[in-house]
C-alpha positions as CSV (number, residue, x, y, z in Angstrom):
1,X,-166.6,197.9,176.0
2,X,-164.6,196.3,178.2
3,X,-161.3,197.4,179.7
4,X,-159.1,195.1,177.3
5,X,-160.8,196.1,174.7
6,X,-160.6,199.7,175.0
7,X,-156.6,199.8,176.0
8,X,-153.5,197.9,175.2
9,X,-153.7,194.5,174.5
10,X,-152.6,192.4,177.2
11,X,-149.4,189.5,176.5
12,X,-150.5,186.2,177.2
13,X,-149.5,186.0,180.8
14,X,-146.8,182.5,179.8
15,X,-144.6,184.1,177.1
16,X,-144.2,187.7,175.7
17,X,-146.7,187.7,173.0
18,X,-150.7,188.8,172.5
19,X,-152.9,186.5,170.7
20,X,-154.0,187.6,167.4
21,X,-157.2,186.9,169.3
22,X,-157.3,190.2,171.2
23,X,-156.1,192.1,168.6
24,X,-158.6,191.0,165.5
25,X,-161.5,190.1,167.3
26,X,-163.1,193.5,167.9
27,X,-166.0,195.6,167.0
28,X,-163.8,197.5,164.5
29,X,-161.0,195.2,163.8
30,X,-158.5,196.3,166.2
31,X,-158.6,200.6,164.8
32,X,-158.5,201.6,168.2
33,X,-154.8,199.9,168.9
34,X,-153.2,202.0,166.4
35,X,-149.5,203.0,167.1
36,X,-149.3,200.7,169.8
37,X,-146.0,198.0,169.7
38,X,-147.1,194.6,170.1
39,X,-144.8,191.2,170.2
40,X,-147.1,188.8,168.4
41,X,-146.2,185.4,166.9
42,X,-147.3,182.5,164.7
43,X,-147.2,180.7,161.3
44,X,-147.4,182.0,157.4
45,X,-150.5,181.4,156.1
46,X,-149.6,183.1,153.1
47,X,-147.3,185.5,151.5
48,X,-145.5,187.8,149.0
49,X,-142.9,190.1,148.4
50,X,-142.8,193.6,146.0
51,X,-139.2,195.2,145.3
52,X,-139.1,198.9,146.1
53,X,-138.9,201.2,143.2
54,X,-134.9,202.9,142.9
55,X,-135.2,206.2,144.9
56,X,-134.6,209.3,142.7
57,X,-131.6,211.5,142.8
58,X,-131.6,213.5,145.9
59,X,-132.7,217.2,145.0
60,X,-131.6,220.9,146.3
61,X,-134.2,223.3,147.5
62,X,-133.3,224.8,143.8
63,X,-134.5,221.4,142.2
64,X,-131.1,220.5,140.4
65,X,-129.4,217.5,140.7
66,X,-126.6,217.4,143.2
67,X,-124.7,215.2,141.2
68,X,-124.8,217.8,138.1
69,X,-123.9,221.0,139.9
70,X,-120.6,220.4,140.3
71,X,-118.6,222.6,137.6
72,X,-116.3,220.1,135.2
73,X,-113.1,221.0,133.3
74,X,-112.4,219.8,130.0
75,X,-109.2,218.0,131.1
76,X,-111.5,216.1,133.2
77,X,-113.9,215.3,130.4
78,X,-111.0,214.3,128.1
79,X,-109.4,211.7,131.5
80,X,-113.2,210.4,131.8
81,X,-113.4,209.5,128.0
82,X,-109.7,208.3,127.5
83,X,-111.1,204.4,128.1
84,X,-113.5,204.8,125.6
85,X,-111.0,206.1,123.2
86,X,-108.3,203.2,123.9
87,X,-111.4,200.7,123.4
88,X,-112.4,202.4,120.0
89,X,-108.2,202.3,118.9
90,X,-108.3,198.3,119.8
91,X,-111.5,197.5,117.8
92,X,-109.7,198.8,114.6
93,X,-106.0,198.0,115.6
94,X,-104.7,200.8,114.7
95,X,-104.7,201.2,111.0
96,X,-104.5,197.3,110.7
97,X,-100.5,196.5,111.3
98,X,-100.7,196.8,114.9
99,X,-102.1,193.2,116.7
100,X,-105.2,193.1,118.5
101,X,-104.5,192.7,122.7
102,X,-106.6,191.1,124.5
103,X,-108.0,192.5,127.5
104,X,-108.5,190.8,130.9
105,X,-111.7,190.7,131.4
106,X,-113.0,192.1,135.1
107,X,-114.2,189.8,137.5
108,X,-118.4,190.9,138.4
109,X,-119.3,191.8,141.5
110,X,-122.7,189.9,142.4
111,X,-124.9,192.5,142.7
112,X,-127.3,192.6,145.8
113,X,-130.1,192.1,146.4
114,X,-132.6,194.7,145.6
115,X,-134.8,196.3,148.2
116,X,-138.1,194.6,149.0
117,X,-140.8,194.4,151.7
118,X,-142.5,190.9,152.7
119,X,-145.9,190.8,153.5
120,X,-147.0,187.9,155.6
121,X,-150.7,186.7,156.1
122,X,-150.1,185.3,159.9
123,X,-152.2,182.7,162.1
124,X,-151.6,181.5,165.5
125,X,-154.5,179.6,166.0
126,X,-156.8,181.4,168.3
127,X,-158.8,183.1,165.7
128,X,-160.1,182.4,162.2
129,X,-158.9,186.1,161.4
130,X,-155.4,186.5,160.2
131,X,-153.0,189.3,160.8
132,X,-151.2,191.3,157.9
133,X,-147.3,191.4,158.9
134,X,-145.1,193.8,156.6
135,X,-141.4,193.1,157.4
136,X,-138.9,194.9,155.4
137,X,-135.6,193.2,154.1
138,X,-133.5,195.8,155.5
139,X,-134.8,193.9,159.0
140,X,-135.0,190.3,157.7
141,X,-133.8,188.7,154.6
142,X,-137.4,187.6,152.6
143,X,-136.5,184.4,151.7
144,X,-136.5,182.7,155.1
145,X,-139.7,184.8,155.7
146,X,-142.5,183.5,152.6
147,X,-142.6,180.0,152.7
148,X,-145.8,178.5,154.0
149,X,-145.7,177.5,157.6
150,X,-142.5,179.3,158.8
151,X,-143.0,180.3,162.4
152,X,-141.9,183.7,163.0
153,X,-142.1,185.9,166.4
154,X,-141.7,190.1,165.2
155,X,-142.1,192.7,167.3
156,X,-143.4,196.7,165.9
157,X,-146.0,199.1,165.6
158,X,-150.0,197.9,164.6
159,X,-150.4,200.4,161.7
160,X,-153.4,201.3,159.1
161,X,-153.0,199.1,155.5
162,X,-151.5,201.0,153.2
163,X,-154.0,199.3,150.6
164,X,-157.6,198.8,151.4
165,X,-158.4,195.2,152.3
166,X,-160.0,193.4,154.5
167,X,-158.0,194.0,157.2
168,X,-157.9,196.8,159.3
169,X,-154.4,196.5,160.7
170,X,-151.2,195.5,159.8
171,X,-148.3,195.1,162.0
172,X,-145.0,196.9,160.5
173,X,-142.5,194.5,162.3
174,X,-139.0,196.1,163.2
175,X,-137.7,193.2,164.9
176,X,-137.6,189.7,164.0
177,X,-137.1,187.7,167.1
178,X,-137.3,184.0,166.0
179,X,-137.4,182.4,162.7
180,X,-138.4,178.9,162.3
181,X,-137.9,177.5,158.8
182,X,-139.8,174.8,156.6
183,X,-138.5,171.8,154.7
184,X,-140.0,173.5,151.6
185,X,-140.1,170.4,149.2
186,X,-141.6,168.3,152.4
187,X,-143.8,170.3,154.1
188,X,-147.2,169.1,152.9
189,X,-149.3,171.9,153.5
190,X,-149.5,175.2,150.8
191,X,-151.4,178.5,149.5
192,X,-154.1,175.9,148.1
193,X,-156.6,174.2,149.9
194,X,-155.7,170.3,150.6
195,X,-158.2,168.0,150.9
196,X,-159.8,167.0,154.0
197,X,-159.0,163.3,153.6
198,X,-154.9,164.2,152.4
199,X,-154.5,166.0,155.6
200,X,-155.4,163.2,157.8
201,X,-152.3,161.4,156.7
202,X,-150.4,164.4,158.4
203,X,-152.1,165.1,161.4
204,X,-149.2,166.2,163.1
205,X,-149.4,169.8,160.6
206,X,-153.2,169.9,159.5
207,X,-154.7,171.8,163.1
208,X,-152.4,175.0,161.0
209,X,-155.0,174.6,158.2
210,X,-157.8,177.4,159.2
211,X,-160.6,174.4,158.6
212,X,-159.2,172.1,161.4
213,X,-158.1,174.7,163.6
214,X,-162.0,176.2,163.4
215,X,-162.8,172.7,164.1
216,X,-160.7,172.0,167.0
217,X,-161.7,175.1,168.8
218,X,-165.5,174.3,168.6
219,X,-164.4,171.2,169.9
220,X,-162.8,172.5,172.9
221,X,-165.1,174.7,173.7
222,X,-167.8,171.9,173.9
223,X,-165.7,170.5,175.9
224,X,-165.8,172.8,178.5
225,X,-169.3,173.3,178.0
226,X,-169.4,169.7,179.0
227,X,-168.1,169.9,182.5
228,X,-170.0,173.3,182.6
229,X,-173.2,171.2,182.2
230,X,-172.3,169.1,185.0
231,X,-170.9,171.5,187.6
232,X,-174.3,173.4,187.5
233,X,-176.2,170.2,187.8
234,X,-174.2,169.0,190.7
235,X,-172.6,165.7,188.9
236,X,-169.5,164.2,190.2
237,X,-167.0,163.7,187.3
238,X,-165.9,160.1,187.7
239,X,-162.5,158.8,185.6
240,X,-163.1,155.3,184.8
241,X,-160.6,152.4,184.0
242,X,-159.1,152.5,180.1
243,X,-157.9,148.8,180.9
244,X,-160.9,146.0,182.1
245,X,-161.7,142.7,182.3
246,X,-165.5,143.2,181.7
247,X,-167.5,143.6,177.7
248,X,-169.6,146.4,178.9
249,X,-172.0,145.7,175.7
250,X,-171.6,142.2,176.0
251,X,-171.5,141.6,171.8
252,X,-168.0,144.2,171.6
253,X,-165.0,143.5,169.8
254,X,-162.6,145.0,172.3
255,X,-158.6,145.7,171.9
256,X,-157.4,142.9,173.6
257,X,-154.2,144.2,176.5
258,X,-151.0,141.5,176.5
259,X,-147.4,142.6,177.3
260,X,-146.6,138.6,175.7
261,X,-144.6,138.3,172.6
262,X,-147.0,135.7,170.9
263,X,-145.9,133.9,167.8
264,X,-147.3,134.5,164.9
265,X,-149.9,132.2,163.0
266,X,-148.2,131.7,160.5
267,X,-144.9,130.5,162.3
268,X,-147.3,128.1,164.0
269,X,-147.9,126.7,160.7
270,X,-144.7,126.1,159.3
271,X,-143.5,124.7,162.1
272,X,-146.4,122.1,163.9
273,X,-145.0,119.5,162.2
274,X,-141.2,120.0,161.9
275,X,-140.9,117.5,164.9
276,X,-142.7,115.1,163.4
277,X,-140.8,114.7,160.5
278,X,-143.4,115.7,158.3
279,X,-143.4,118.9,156.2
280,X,-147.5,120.0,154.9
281,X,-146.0,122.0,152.1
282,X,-143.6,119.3,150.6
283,X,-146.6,117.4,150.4
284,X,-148.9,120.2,148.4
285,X,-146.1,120.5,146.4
286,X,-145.7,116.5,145.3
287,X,-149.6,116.6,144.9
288,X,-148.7,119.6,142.3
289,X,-145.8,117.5,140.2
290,X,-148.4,114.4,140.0
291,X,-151.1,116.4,139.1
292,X,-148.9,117.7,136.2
293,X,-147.8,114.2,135.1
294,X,-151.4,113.2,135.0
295,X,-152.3,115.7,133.0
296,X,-149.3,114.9,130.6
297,X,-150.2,111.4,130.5
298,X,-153.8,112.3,129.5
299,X,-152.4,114.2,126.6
300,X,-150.2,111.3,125.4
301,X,-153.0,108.4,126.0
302,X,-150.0,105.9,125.4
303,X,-149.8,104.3,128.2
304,X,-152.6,103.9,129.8
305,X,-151.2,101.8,133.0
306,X,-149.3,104.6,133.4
307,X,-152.1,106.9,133.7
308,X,-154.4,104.7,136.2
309,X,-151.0,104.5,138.5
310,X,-150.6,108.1,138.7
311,X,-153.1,109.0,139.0
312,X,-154.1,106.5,142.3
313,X,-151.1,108.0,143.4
314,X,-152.4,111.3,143.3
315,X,-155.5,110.7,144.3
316,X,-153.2,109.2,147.6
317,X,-150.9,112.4,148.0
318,X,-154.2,114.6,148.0
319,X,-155.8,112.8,150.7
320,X,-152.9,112.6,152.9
321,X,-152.6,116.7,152.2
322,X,-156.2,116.2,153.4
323,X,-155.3,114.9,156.7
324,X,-152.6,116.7,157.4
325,X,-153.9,119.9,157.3
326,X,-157.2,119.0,159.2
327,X,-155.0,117.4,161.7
328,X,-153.1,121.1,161.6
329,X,-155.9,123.0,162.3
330,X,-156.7,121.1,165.3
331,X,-153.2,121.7,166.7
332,X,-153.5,125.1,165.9
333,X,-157.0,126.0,167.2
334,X,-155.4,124.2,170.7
335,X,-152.7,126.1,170.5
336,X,-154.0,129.5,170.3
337,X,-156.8,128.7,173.0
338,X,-154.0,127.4,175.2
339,X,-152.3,130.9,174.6
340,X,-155.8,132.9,174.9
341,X,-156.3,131.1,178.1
342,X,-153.4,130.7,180.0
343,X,-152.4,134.6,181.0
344,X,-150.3,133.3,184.0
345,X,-147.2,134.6,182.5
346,X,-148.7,138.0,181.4
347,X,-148.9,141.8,183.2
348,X,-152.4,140.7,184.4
349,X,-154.1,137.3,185.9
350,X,-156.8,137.1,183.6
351,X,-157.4,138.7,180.5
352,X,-158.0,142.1,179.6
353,X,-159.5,145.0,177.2
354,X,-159.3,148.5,176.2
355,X,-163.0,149.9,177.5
356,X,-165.7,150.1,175.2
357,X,-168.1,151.6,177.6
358,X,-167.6,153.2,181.5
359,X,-171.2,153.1,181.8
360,X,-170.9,149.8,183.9
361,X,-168.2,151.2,186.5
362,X,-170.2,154.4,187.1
363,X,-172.9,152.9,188.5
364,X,-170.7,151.6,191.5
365,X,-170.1,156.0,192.2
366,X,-173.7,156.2,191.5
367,X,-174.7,153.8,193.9
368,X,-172.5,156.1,196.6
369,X,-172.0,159.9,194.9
370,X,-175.9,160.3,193.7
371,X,-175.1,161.8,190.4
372,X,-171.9,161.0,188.3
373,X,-170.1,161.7,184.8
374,X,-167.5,160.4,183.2
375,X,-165.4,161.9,179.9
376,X,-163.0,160.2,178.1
377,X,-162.0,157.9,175.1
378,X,-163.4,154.7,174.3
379,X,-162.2,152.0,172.0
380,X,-164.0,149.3,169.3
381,X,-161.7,147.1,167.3
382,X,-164.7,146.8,164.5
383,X,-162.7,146.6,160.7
384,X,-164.7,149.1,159.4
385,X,-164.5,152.6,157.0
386,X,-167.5,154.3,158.0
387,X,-167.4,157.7,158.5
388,X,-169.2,157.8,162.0
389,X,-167.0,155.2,163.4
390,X,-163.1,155.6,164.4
391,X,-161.2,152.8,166.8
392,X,-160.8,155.4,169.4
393,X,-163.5,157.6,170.6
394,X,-164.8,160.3,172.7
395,X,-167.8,159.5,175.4
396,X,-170.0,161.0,177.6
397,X,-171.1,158.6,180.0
398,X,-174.3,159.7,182.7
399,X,-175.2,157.6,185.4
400,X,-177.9,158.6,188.4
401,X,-179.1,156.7,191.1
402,X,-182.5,157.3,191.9
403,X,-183.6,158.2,188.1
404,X,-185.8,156.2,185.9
405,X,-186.0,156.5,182.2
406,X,-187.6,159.4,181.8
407,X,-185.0,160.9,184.0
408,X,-182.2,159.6,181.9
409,X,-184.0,161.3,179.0
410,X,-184.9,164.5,179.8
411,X,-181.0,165.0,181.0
412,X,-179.9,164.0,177.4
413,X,-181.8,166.4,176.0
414,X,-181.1,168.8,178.0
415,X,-177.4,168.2,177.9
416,X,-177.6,168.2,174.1
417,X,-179.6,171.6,174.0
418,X,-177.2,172.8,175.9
419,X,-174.0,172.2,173.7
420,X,-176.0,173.4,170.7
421,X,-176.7,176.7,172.3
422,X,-173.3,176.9,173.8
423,X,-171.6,176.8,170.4
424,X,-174.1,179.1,169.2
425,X,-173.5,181.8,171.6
426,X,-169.5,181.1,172.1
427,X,-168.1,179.9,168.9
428,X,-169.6,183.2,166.8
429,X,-166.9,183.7,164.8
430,X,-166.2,180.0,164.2
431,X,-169.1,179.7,163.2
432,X,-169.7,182.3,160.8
433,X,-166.9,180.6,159.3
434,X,-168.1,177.1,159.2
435,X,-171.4,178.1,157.2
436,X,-169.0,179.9,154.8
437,X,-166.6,177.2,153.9
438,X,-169.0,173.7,155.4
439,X,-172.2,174.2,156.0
440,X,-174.4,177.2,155.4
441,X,-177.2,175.9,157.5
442,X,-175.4,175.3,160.2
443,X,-176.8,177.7,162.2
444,X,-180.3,177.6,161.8
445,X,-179.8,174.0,162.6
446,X,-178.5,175.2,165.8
447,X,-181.2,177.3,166.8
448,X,-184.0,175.1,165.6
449,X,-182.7,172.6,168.3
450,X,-182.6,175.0,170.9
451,X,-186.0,176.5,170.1
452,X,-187.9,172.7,170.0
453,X,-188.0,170.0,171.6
454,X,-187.6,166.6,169.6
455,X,-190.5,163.8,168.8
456,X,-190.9,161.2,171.1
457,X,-192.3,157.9,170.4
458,X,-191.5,154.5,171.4
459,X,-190.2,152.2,169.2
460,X,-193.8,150.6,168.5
461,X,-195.1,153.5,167.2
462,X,-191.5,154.3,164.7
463,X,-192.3,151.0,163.6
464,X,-195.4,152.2,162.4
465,X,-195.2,155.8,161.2
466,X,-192.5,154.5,159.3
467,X,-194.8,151.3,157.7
468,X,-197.5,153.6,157.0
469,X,-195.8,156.8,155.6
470,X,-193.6,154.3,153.3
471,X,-196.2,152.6,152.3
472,X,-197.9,155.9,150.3
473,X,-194.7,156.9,148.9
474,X,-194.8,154.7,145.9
475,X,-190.5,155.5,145.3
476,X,-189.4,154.4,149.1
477,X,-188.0,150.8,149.4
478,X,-185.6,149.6,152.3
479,X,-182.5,147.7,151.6
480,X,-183.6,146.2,155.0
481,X,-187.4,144.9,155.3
482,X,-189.0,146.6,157.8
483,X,-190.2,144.4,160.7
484,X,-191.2,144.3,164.1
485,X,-188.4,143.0,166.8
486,X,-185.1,144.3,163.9
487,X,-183.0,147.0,164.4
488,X,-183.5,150.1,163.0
489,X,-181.4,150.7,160.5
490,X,-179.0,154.0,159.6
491,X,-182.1,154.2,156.4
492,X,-185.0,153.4,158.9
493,X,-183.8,156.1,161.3
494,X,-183.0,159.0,158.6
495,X,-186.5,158.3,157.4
496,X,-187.5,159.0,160.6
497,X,-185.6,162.3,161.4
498,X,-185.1,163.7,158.2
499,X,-188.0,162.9,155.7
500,X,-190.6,162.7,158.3
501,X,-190.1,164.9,161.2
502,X,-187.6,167.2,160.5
503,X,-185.9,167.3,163.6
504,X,-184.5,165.2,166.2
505,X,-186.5,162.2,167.1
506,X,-186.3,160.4,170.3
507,X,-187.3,156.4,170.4
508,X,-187.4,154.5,173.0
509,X,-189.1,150.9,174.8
510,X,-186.5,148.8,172.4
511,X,-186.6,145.1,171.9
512,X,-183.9,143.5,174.0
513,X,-182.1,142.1,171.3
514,X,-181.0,145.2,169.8
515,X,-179.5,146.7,173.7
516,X,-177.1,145.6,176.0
517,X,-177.8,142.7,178.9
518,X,-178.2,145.0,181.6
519,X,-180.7,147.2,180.4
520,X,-184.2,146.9,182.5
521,X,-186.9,144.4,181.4
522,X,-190.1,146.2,180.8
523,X,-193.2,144.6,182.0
524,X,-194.6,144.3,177.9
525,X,-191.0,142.4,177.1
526,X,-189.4,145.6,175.8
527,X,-186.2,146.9,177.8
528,X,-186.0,150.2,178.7
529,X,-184.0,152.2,176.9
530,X,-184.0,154.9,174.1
531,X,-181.8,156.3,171.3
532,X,-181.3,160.4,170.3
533,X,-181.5,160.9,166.5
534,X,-180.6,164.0,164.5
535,X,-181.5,164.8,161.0
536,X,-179.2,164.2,158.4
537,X,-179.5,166.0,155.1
538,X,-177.5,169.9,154.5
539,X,-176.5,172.1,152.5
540,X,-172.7,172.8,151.7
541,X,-171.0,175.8,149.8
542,X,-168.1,174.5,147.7
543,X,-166.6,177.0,145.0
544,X,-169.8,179.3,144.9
545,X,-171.9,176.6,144.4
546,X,-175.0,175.4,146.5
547,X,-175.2,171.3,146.5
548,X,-177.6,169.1,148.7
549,X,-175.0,166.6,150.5
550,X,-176.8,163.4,152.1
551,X,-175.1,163.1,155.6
552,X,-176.5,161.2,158.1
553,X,-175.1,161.6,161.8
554,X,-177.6,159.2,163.2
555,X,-177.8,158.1,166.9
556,X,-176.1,160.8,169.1
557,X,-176.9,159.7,172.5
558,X,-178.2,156.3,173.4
559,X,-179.5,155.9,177.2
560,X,-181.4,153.0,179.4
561,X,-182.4,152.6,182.8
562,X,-180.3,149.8,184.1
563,X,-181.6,146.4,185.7
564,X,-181.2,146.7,189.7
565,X,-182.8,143.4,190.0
566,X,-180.5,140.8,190.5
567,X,-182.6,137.8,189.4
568,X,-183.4,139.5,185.8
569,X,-179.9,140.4,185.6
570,X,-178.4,137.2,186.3
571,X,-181.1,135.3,184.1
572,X,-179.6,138.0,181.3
573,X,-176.5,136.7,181.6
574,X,-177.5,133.1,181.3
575,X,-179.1,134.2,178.2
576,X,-176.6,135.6,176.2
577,X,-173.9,133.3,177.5
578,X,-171.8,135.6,179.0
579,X,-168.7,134.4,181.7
580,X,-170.6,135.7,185.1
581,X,-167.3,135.1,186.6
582,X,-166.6,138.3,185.1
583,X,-169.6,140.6,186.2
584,X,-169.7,138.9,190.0
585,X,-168.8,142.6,191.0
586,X,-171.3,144.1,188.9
587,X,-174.3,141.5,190.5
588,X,-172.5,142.9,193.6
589,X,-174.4,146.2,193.5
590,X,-177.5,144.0,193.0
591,X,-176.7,142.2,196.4
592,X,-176.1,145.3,198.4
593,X,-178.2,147.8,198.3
594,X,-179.5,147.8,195.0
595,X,-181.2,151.0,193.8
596,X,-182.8,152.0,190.3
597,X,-180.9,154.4,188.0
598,X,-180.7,155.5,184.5
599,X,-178.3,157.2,182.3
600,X,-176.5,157.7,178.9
601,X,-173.8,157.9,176.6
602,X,-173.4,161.1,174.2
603,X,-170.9,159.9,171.3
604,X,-168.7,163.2,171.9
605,X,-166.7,163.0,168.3
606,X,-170.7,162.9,166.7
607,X,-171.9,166.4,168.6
608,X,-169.0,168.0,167.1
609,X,-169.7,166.5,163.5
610,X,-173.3,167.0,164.0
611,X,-172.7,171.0,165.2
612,X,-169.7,171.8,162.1
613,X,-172.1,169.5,159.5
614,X,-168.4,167.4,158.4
615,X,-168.9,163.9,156.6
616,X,-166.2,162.3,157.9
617,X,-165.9,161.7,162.2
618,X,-162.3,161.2,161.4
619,X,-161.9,164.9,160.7
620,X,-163.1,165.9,164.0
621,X,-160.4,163.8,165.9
622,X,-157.4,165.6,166.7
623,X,-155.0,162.0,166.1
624,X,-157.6,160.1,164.3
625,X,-157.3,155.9,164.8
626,X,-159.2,153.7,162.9
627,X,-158.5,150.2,160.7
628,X,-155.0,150.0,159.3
629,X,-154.7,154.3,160.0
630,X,-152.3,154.2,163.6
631,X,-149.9,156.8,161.6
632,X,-147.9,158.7,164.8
């Protein structure tokens, strides 16, 4: 036992408080610290208060009551029961002749409030554990004490329960040192559980909920395990731009960056014309009163000139609608290129993007450091709900000079062993938690990866297990045929990992339509990269029940060695049209002294879905963005 352990906890060393952390997470739940004063603070998880039975009469060492001893005279009985009398001689006026008075009644006293003691279930976010807090009114009025989410900072003695429980300790606070109150009809959160999808509408409270807060701390602690991975291997960590001029994937749809206050479309539209003198929607909405007076005409059939001069007139209005709006999308397809094109008035001389990928300005460090990393968000502006995608999103980007494919993958799976057996050795008690509210299998999942290694196979040979084995189960179609040269589809790849293998499957030797330009040509016209997929399928406890939920987390980690032959790469370029104004400084490394190297991209936000077994990537972002959901 170490010497923390053993003695007083220590305060955090930037305020005047101990964690819960040091106090709960022990071999016996903290016994050992009993009757020592601790200053510990946080936020009501829960709460409730009992009222103190009335304490009896004092007694003598004789056992008579105090108040009774006292000898009493008869005079005094008669002066104690003279208002009694005077109320019984008004009731009945006094033989009838004498008039009722009224009596002015006595103003009450509000009585106050009766004795109680709070007991507050307390979190501060460095444990799952909670800490039992018993403050008594005498020391703190109650009602600015319960409600969920009140911060509160006590000081007092760790004490034994008075009631058996599951704690071990309570803290019996004799000094309440801060008191920060909730908007009780506002605050969102409550004794209840709130739905994972409600709380990310309030992401500003939902890390206090003991789900997210699990979450977030498995999530920094792969984190660190993340550096800790790269120290010992001797990687540089490299940060790369946010803002670039360069489509890293080459097919992206990137965030464009403007600090110009363009107009909108649909002021273009009402006003293209204005100096012409001609108005679109006037036009639409003569066509619309002729139409009308055609149709009336029809119904009438009396005048049937009438009718063939309408409706040439209509049939008039309508094309000259025709022309001007064709004529109005020509303006205002030139306008908008003339805005997309013309940046000379903006921040920047030419126009730029949020990143997608870093991948493509590591490999200039590469080309110098050897062995680089790089950590951070990336950003995709795809209008889409699915729960593996978010606008902004955590990467690990590898590069390595000197490394070929093989390289590249045996460090991703290394990497990713790594994590998994991190979390599983460092996140215990997170853990336990996870497979108790999540995902029960969570940890065997964990230490099947770090006991195996995945299947390899090149993309040929998926192709074909997948054919063949589909083939002989008479109840498996694809919504997407299976051919050869296609992507693999989120279906094709859970066949894969999940109905077939059981485990992670690694694939590699692509076609080069489904990867990026500037992976490396293979001599058999595949490109040289490969994809990291992990199983999908686990079991989740929800209200004592067992259910099978079908999650698939996919491709965690996809990798390539990268062309370092300036002739494919440039042909590459040609190919898929790209402006090779744009990647002159990538070709660069190509013209001076070019060398082959590999690496990867782990999708960051995915390892933490894949080691907590969530549904939703969203729920694994601390400030979640995604389409139409920017909320602070």
């Amino acid at each position: 036992m170490s010497t923390q352990e053993a003695g007083s906890p220590s305060p955090f060393k930037y305020s005047n408080r101990v964690q819960l952390k040091t106090l709960l997470d022990r071999p016996h739940g903290g016994v050992e610290l009993l009757g020592q004063r601790v200053v510990v603070g946080g936020w009501v998880k829960s709460s409730k208060e009992v009222e103190k039975s009335s304490p009896p009469p004092p007694l003598t060492d004789d056992g008579v009551d105090e108040t009774t001893k006292k000898d009493v005279s008869c005079v005094e009985i008669l002066q104690s029961r003279i208002p009694l009398l005077r109320n019984i001689l008004d009731v009945f006026g006094g033989g009838g002749h004498v008039p009722r008075k009224k009596r002015d009644s006595v103003p009450h006293k509000p009585l106050p409030p009766k004795p109680s003691t709070a007991y507050l279930l307390l979190t501060d976010g460095s444990c799952v554990a909670t800490l039992q807090v018993v403050v008594d009114s005498s020391v703190a009025s109650p009602s600015r004490l319960l409600p969920t989410g009140t911060c509160i900072l006590v000081e007092g003695q760790l004490e034994r329960p008075s009631a058996e429980g599951k704690h071990a300790i309570e803290l019996k606070a004799d000094r309440v040192l801060h008191i920060g109150t909730v908007e009780f009809d506002k605050y969102p959160l409550s004794k209840k559980r709130v739905p994972l999808d409600t709380l990310r509408d309030y992401s500003q409270f939902r890390p206090r909920t003991t789900t997210v807060a699990t979450v977030m701390r498995i999530r920094s602690s792969l984190s660190f395990a993340t550096h800790s991975f790269f120290k010992d291997h001797a990687f540089f960590d490299v940060h790369v731009p946010t803002i670039t001029t360069t489509d890293c994937e080459g097919f992206s749809n990137m965030f464009m960056v403007t600090t110009l206050d363009k107009k909108a479309e649909k002021e273009k539209l009402n006003t293209i014309y204005e100096t012409e003198g001609i108005n679109l929607e006037l036009v639409k909405a003569a066509a619309k009163e002729k139409s009308n007076l055609v149709e009336t005409l029809k119904r009438s059939e009396s005048n049937r000139e009438a009718l063939a001069a309408a409706i040439q007139d209509l049939r008039k209005t309508n094309e000259l609608a025709s022309q001007l709006e064709a004529r109005e999308k020509k303006k205002l397809a030139t306008s908008l290129k003339d805005d997309r094109v013309d940046s000379s008035k903006d921040f920047f001389p030419s126009q730029t993007y949020l990143t997608v990928c870093g991948r493509l300005h590591l490999e200039s460090y590469a080309c110098a450091l050897g062995n680089v990393y790089s950590f951070g968000p990336r950003f995709q502006a795809d209008k889409t709900d699915s729960a593996k995608h978010a606008a902004e999103m955590w990467m690990v980007e590898v590069e390595m000079a000197f490394a070929e494919l093989k390289d590249s993958m045996n460090c991703a799976n290394d990497l990713f062993k790594y994590l998994c057996k991190w979390v599983f050795e460092n996140c215990s008690e997170d853990m336990k938690f996870v497979g108790k509210r999540i995902d029960i299998t969570c940890l065997d999942r964990l230490r099947q990866i770090i006991s195996s290694s995945p299947e390899m196979m090149s993309y040929n040979e998926a192709i074909d297990v997948i054919r063949k084995l589909s083939s002989q189960a008479e109840d498996k179609k694809f919504e997407t045929q299976l051919e050869s040269g296609v992507v693999l589809t989120s279906e094709h790849l859970s066949y894969l990992a999940d109905a077939i293998y059981k485990k992670p499957v690694m694939i590699y030797n692509y076609p080069k339509e489904a990867k990026p330009f500037y992976t490396r040509m293979n001599d058999n016209g595949t490109v040289a990269a490969f994809d990291l997929v992990v199983p999908k399928v686990w079991l989740k406890v929800t209200a004592s029940v067992v259910v099978c939920v079908d999650r698939l987390v996919g491709t965690i980690i996809s990798g390539s060695q990268n062309e370092e032959r300036l002739n494919m790469i440039s042909s590459r370029i040609t190919e898929l049209g790209l402006p090779r104004e744009k990647y002159e400084w990538y070709m660069d490394l190509r013209r001076n002294g070019t060398v082959k190297h590999s690496g990867f991209t782990l999708r960051f936000d995915l390892m933490v879905l894949y080691a907590t077994g969530l549904s939703n990537v969203r729920d694994v972002i601390p400030f979640p963005r995604s389409y139409g959901k920017a909320n602070n």
